[in-house]
C-alpha positions in Angstrom: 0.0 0.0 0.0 1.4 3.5 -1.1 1.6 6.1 1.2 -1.0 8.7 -0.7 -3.6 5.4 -0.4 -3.1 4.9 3.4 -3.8 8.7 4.0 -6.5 8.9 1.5 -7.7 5.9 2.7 -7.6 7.4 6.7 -8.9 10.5 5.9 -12.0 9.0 4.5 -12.4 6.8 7.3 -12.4 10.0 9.3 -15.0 12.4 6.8 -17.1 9.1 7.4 -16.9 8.9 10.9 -17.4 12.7 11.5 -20.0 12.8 9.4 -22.1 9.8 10.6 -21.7 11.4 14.3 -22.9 15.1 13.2 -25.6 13.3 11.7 -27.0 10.4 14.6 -25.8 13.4 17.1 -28.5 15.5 17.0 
């Protein structure tokens, strides 16, 4: 795995996460 695919990959996993919390949060 290439290093820009790990932190693509991560950040992703992150807008998902963030998003799914702001969003079941309220």
């Amino acid at each position: 795995m290439s290093l820009w695919e790990s932190f693509t990959r991560a950040v992703y996993k992150e807008t998902v996460l963030v998003w799914a919390l702001g969003l079941y949060g309220t």
